[in-house]
Backbone as JSON Lines, residues from 0, in Angstrom:
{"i":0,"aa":"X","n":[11.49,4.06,2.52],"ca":[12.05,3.12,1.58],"c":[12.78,2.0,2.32]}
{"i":1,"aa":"X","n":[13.6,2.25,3.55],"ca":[14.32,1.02,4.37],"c":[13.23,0.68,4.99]}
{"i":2,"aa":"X","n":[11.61,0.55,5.28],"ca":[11.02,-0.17,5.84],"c":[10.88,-1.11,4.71]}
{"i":3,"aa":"X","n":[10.35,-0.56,3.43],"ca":[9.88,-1.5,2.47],"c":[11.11,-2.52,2.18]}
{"i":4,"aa":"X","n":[12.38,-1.89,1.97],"ca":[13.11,-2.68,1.47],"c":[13.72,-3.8,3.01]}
{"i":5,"aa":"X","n":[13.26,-3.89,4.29],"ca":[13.64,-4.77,5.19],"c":[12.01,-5.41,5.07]}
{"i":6,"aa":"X","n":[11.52,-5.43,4.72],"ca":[9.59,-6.01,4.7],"c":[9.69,-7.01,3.69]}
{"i":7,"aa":"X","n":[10.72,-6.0,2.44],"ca":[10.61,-7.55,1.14],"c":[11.79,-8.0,1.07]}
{"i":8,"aa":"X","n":[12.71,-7.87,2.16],"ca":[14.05,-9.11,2.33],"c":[12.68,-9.82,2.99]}
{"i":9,"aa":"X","n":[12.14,-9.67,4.01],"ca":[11.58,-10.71,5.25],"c":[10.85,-11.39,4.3]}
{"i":10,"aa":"X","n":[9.64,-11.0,3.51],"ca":[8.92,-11.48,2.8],"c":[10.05,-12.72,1.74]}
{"i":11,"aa":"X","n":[11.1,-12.22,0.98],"ca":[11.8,-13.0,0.24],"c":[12.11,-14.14,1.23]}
{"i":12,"aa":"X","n":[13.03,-14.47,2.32],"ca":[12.98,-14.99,3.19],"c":[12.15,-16.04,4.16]}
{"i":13,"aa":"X","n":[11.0,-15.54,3.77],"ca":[9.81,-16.12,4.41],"c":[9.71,-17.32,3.6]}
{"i":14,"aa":"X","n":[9.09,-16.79,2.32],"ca":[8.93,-17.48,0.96],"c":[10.28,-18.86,0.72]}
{"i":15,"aa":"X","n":[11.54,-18.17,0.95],"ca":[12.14,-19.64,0.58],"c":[12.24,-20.44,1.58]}
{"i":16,"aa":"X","n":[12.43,-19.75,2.62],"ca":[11.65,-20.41,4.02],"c":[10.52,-21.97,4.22]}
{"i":17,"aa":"X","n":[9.78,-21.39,3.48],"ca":[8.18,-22.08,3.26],"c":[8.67,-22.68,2.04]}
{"i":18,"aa":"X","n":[9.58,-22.53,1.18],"ca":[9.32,-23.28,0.05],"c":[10.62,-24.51,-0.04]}
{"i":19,"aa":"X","n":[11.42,-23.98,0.73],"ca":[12.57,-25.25,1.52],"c":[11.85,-26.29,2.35]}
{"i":20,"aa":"X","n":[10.83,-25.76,3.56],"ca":[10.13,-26.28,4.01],"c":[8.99,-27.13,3.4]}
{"i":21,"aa":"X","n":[8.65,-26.89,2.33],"ca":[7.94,-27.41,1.66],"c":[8.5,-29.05,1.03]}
{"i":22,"aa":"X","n":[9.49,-28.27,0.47],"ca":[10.27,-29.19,-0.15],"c":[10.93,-30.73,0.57]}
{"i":23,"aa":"X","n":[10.98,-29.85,2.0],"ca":[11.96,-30.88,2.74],"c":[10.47,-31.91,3.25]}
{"i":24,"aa":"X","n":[9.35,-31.13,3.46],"ca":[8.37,-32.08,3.88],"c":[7.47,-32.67,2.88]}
{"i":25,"aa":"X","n":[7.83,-32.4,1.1],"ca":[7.18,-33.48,0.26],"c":[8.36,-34.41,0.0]}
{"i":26,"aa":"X","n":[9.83,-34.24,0.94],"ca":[10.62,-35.32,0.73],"c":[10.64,-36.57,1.31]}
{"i":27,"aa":"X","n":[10.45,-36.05,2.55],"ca":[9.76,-36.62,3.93],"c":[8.56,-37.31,3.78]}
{"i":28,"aa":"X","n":[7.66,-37.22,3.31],"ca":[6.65,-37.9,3.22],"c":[6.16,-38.22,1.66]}
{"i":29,"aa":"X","n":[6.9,-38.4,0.56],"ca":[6.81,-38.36,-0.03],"c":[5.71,-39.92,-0.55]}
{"i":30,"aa":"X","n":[6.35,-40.43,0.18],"ca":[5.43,-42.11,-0.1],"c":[3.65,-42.14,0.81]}
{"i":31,"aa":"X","n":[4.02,-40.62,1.68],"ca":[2.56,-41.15,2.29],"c":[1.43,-40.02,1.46]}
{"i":32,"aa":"X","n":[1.4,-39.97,0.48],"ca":[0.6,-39.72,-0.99],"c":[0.52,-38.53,-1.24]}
{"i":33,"aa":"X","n":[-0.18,-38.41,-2.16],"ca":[-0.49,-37.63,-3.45],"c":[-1.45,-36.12,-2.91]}
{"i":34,"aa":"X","n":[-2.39,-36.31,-1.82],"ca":[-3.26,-35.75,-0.81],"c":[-2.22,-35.11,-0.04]}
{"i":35,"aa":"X","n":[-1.01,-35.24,0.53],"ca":[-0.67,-34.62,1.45],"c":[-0.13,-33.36,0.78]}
{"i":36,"aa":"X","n":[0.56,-34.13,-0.42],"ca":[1.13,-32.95,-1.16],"c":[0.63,-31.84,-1.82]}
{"i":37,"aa":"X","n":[-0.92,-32.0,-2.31],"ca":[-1.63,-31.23,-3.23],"c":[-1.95,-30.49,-1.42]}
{"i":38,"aa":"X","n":[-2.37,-30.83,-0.47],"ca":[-2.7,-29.93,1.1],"c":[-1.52,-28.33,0.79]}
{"i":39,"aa":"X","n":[0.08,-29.21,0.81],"ca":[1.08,-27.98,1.33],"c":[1.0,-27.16,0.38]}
{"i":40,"aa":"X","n":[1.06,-27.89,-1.14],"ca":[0.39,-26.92,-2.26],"c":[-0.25,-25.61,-1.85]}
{"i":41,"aa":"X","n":[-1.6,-26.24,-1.73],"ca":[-2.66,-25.65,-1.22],"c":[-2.43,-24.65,0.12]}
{"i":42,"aa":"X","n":[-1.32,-25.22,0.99],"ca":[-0.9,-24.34,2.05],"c":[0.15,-23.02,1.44]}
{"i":43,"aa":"X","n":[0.43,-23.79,0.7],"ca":[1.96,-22.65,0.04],"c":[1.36,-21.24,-0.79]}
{"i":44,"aa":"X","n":[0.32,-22.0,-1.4],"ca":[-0.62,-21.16,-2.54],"c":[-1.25,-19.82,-1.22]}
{"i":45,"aa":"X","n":[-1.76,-20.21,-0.24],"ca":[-3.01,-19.68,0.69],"c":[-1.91,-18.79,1.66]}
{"i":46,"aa":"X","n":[-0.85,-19.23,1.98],"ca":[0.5,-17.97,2.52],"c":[0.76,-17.41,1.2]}
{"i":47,"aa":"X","n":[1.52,-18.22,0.6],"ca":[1.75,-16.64,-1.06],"c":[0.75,-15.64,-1.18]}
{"i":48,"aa":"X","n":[-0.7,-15.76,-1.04],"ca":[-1.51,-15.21,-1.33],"c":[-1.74,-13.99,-0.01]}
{"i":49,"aa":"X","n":[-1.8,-14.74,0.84],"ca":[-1.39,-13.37,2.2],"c":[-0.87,-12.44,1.96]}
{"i":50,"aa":"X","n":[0.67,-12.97,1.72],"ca":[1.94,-12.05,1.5],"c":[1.72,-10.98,0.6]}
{"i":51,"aa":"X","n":[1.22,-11.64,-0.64],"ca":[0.93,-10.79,-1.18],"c":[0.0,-9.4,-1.02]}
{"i":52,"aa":"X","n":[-1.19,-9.73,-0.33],"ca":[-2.51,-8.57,-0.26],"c":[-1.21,-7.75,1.21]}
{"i":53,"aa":"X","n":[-0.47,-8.86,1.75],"ca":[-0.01,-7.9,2.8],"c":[1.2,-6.69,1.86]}
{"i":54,"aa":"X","n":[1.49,-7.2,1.7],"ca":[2.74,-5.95,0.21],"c":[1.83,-5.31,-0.14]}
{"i":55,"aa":"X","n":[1.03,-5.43,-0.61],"ca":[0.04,-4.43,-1.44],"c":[-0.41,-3.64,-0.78]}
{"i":56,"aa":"X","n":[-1.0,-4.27,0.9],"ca":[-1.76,-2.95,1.7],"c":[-0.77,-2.32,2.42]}
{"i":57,"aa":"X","n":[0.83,-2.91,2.39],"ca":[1.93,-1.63,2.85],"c":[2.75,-1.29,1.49]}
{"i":58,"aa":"X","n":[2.51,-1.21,0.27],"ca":[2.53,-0.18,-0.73],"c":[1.43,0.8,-0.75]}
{"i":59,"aa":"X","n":[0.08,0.75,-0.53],"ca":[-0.88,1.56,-0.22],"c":[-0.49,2.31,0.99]}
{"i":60,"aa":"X","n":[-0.11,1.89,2.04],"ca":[0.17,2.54,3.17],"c":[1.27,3.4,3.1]}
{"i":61,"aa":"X","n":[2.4,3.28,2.19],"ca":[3.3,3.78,1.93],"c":[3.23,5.05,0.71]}
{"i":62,"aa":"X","n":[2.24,4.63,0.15],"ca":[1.36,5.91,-0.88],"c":[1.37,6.8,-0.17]}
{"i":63,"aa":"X","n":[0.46,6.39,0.93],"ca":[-0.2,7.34,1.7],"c":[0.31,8.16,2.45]}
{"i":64,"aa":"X","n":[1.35,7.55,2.94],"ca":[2.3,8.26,4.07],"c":[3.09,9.31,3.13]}
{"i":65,"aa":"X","n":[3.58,8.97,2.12],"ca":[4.26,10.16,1.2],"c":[3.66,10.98,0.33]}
{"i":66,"aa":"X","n":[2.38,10.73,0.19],"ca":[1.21,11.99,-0.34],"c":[1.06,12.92,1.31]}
{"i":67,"aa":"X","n":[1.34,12.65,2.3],"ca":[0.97,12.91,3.41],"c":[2.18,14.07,4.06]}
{"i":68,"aa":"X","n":[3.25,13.13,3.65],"ca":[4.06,14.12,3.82],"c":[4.35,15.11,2.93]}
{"i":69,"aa":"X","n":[3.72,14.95,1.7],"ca":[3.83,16.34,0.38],"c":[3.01,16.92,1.11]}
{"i":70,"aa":"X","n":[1.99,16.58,1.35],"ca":[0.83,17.28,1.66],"c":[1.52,18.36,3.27]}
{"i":71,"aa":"X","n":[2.27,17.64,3.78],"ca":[2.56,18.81,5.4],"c":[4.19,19.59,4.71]}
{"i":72,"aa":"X","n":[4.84,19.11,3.83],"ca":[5.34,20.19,3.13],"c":[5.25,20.69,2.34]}
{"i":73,"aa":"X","n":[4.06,20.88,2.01],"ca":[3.18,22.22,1.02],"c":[2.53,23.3,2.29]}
{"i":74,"aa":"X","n":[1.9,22.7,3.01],"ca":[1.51,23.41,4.49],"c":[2.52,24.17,4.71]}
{"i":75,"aa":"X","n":[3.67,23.34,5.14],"ca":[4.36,24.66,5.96],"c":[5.2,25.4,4.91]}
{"i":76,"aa":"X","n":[5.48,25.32,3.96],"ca":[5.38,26.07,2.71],"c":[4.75,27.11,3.21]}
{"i":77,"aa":"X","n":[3.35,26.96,3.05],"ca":[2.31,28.06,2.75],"c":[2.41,28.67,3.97]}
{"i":78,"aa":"X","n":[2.38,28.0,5.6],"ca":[2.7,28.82,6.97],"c":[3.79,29.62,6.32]}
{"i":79,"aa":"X","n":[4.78,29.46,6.1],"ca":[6.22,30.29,5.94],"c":[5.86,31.49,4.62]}
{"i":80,"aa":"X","n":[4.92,31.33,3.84],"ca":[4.79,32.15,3.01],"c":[3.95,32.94,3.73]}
{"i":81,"aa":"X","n":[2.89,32.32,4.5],"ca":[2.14,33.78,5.3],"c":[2.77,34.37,5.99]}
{"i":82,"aa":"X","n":[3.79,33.23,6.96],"ca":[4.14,34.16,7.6],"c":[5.3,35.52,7.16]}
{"i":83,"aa":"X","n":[5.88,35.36,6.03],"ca":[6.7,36.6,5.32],"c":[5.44,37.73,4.84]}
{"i":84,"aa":"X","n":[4.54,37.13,4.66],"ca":[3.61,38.27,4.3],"c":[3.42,38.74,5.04]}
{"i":85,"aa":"X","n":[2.96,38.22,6.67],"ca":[2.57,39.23,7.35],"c":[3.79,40.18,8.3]}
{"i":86,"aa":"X","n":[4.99,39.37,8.21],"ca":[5.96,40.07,8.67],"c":[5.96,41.38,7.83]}
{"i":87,"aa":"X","n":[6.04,41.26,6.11],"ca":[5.98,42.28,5.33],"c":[5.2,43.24,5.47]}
{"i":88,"aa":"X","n":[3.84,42.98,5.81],"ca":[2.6,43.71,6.06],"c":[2.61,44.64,7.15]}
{"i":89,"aa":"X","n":[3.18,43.68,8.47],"ca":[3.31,44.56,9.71],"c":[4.49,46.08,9.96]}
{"i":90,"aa":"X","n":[5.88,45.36,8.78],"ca":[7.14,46.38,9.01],"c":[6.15,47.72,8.04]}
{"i":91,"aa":"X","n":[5.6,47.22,6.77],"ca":[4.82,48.27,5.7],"c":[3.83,48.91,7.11]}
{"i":92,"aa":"X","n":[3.0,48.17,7.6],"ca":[1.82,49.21,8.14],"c":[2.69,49.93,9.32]}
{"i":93,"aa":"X","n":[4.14,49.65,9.7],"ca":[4.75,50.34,10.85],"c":[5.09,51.77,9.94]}
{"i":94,"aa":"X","n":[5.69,51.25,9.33],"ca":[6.29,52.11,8.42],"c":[5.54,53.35,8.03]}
{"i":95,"aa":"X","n":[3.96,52.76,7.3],"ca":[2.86,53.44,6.62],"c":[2.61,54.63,8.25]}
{"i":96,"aa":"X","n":[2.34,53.79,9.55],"ca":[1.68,54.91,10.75],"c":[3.23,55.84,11.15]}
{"i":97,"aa":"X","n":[3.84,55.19,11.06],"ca":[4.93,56.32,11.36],"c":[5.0,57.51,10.89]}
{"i":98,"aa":"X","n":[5.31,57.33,9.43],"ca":[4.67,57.97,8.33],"c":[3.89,59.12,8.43]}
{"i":99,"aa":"X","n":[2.23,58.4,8.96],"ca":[1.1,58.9,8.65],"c":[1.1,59.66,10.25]}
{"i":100,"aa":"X","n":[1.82,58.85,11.6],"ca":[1.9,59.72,12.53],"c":[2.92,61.21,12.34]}
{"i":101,"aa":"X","n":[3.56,61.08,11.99],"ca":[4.72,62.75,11.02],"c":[4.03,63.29,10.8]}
{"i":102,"aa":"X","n":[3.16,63.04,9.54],"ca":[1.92,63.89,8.84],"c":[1.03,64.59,10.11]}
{"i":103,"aa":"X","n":[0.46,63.57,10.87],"ca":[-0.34,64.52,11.49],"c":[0.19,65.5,12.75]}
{"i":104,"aa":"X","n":[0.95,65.02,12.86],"ca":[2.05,65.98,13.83],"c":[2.16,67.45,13.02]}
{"i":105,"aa":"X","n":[2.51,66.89,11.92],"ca":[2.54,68.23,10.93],"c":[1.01,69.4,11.02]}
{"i":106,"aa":"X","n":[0.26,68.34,10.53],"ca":[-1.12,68.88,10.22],"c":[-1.38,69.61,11.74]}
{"i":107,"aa":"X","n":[-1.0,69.12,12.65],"ca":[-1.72,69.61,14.42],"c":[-0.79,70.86,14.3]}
{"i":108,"aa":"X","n":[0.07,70.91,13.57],"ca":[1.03,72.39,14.25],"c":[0.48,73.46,12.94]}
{"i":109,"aa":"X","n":[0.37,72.57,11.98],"ca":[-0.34,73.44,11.06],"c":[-1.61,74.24,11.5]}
{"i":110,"aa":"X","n":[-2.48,73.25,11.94],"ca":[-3.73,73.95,12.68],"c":[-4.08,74.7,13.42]}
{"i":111,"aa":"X","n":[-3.26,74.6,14.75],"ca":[-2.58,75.33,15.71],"c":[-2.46,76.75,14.98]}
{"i":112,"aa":"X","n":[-1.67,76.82,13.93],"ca":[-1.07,78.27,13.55],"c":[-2.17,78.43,12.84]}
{"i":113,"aa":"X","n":[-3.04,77.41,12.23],"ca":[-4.36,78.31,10.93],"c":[-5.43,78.29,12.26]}
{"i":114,"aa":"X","n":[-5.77,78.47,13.37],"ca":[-7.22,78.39,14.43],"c":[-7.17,80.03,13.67]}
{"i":115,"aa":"X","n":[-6.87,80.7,13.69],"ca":[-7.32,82.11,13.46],"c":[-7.99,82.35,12.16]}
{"i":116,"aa":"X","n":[-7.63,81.11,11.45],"ca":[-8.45,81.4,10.06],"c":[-9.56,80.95,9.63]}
{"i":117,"aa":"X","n":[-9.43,79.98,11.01],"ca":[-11.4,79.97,11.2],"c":[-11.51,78.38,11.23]}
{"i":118,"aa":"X","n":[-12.64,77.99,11.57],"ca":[-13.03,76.48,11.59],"c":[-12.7,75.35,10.39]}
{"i":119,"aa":"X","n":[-13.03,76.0,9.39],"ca":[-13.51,75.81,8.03],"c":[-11.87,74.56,7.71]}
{"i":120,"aa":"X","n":[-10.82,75.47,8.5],"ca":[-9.25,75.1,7.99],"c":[-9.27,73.71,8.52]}
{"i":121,"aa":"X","n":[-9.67,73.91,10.04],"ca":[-9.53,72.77,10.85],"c":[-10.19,71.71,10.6]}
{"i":122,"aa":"X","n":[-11.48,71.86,9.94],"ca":[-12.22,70.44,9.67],"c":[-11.34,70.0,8.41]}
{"i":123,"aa":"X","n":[-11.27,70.86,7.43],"ca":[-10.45,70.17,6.69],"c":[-9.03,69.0,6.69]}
{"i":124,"aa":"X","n":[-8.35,69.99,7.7],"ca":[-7.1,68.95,8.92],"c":[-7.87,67.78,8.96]}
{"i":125,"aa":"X","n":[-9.2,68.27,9.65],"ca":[-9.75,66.39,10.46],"c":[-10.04,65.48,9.43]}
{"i":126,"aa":"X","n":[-10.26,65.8,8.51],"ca":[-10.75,64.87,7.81],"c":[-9.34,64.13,6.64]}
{"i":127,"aa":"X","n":[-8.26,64.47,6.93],"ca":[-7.08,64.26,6.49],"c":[-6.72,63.35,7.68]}
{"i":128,"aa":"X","n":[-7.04,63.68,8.71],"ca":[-6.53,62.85,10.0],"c":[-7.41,61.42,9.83]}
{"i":129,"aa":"X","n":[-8.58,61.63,9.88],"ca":[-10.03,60.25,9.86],"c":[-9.17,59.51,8.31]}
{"i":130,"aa":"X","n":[-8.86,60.24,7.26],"ca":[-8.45,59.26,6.26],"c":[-7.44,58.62,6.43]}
{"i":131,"aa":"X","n":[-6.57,59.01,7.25],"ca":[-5.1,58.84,7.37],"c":[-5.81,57.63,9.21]}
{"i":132,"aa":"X","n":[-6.28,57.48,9.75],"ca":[-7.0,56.54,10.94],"c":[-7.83,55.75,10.23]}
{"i":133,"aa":"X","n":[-8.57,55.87,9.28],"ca":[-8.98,55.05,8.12],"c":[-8.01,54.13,8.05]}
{"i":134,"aa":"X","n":[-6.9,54.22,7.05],"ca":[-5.93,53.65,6.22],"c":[-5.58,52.57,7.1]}
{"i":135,"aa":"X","n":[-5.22,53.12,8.56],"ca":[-4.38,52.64,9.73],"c":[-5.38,51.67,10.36]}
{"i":136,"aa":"X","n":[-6.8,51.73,10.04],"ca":[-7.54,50.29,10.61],"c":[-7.4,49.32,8.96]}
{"i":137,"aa":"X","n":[-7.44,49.97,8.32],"ca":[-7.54,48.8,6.76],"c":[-6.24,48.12,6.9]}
{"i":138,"aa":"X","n":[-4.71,48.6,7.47],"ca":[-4.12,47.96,7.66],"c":[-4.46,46.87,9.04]}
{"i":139,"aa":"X","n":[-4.73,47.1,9.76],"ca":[-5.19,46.33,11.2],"c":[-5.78,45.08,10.59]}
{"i":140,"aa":"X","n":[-6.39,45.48,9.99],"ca":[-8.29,44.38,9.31],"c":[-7.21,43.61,8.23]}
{"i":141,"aa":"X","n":[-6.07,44.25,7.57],"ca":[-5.68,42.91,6.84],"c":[-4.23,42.46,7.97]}
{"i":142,"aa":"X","n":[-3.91,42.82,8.66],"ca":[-3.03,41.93,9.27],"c":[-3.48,40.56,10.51]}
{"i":143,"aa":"X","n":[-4.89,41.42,11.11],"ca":[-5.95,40.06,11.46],"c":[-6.4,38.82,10.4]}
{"i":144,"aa":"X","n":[-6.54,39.85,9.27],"ca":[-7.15,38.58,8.37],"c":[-5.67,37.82,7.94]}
{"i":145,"aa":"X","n":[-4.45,38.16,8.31],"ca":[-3.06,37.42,7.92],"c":[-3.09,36.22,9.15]}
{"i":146,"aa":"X","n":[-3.14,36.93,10.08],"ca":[-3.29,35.98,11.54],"c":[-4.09,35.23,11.34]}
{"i":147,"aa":"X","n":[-5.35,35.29,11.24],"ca":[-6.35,34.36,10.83],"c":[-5.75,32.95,9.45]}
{"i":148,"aa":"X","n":[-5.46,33.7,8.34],"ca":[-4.84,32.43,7.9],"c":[-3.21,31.71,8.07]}
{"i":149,"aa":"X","n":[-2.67,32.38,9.02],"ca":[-1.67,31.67,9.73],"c":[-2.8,30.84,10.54]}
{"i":150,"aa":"X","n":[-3.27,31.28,11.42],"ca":[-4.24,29.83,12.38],"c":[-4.51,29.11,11.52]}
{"i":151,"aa":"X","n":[-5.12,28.96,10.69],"ca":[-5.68,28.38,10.19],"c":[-4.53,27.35,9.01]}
{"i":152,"aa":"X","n":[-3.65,28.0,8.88],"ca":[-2.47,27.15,8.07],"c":[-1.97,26.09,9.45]}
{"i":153,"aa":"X","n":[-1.44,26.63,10.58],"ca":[-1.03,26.43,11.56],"c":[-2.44,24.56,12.09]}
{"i":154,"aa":"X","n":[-3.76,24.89,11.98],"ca":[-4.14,23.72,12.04],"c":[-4.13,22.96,11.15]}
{"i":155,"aa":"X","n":[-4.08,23.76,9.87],"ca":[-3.74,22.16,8.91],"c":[-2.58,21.05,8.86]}
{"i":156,"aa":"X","n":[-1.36,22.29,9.83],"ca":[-0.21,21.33,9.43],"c":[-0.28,20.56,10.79]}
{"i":157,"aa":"X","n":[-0.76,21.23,12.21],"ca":[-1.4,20.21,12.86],"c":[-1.73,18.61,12.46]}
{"i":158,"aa":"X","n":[-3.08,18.86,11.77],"ca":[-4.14,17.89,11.34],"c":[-3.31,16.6,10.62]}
{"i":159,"aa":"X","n":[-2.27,17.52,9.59],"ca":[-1.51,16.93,8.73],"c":[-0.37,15.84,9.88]}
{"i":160,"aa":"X","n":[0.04,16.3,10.81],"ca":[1.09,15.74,11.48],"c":[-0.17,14.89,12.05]}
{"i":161,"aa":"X","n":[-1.05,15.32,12.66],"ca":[-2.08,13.72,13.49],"c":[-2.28,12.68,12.45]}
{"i":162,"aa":"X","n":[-2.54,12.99,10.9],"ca":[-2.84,11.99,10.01],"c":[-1.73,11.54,9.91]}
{"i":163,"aa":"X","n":[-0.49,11.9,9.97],"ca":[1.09,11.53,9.51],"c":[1.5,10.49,10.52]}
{"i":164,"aa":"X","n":[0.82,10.68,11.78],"ca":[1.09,10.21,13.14],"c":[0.24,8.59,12.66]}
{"i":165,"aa":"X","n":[-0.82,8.59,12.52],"ca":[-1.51,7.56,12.17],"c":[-1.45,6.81,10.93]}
{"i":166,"aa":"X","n":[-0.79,7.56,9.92],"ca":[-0.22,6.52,8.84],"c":[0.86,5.41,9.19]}
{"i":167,"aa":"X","n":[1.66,6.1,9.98],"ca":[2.66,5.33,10.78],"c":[2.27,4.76,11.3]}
{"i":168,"aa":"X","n":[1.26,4.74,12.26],"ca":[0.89,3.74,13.49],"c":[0.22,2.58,12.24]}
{"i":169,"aa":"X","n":[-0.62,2.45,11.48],"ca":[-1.19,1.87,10.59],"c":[0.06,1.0,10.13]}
{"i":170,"aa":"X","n":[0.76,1.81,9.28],"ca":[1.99,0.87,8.85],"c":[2.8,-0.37,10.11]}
{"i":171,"aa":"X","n":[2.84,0.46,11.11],"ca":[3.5,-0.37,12.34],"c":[2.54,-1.67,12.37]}
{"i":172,"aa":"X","n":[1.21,-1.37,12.5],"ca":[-0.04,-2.29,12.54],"c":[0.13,-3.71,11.55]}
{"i":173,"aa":"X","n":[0.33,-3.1,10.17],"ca":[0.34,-3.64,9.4],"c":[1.39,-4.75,9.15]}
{"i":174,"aa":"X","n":[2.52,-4.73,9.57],"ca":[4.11,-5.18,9.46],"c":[3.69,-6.02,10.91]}
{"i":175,"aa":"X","n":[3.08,-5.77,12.11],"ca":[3.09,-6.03,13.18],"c":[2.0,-7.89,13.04]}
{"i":176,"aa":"X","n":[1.17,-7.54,12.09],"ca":[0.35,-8.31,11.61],"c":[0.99,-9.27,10.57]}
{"i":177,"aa":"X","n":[1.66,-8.48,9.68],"ca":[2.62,-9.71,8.57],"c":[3.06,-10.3,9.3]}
{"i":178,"aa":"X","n":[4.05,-9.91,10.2],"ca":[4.83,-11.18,11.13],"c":[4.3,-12.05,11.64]}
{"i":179,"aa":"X","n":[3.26,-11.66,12.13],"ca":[2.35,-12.67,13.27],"c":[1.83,-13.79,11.94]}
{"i":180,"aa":"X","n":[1.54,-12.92,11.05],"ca":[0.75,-14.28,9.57],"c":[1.81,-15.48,9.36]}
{"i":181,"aa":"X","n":[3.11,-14.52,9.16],"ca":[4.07,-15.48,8.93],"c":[4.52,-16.16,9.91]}
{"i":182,"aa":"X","n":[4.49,-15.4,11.38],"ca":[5.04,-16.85,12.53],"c":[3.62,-17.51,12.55]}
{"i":183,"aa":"X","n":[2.57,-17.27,12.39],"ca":[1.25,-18.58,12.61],"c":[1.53,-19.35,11.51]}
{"i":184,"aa":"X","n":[2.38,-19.27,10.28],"ca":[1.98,-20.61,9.15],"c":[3.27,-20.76,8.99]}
{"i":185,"aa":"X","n":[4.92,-20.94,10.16],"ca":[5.8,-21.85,9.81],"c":[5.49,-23.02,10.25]}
């Protein structure tokens, strides 16, 4: 907002600038005719008209830059929301193998004391163990797939800061160019 509002003092400025100037040179030559005057007209009309498309393409530029920046704080929004999820995910799946490591600690001493009651006990154990090593990769497979959309949040807000980087440079461009319009037609 303080670029725009130092862009349309300069612009205001410019304008009475050119239109003092104007004034002082249809005073000045006022007797050498009718042609010179309809020219600065014509000059005054052809800078107003600059100024103008130039305001307009740094209100567009200025669109842009603040859809740009909603746009990289919705991103890291969403980074900061994955990343609580997967913090959540990781303390739960610590939690869940700890857990599920007790259990089978249990189940191995259990087994230990049932070997005498025959095989039959022990496969049953294993297959409490494979569900319980199951569980413990389904957690793995969704905390990769959390990582995965952290990267992937992580390049958008990237991408977002290179476009953010170049709205600016654009705007600089742009202001860099008004001036030069306005020092080529005092």
């Amino acid at each position: 907002m303080k670029l725009k509002k130092v862009f349309m003092g300069s612009v205001i400025v410019v304008v009475l600038g050119f239109g003092a100037f104007g004034v002082k040179a249809a005073a000045d030559s006022f007797w050498s005719g009718h042609a010179d005057i309809a020219a600065i007209n014509n000059d005054i009309d052809t800078l107003d008209a600059r100024i103008k498309a130039k305001q307009a393409q740094l209100n567009s530029l200025n669109s842009q830059l603040s859809d740009a920046k909603q746009a990289l704080a919705q991103a890291q929004n969403s980074q900061n929301d994955l990343k609580n999820q997967l913090t959540a995910l990781q303390q739960q799946k610590d939690t869940e193998e700890a857990g599920l490591q007790q259990q089978i600690q249990e189940k191995i001493r259990e087994i230990n004391q049932a070997i005498a009651d025959g095989n039959n006990k022990v496969d049953a154990k294993q297959q409490e163990v494979d569900a319980a090593n199951q569980k413990i990769s389904n957690l793995n497979s969704q905390v990769a797939d959390l990582t995965n959309k952290l990267n992937d949040a992580n390049s958008k807000v990237a991408q977002k800061d290179s476009d953010l980087g170049q709205a600016l440079k654009d705007v600089q461009d742009t202001r860099a160019k008004a001036d030069k319009a306005v020092s080529d037609n005092q």
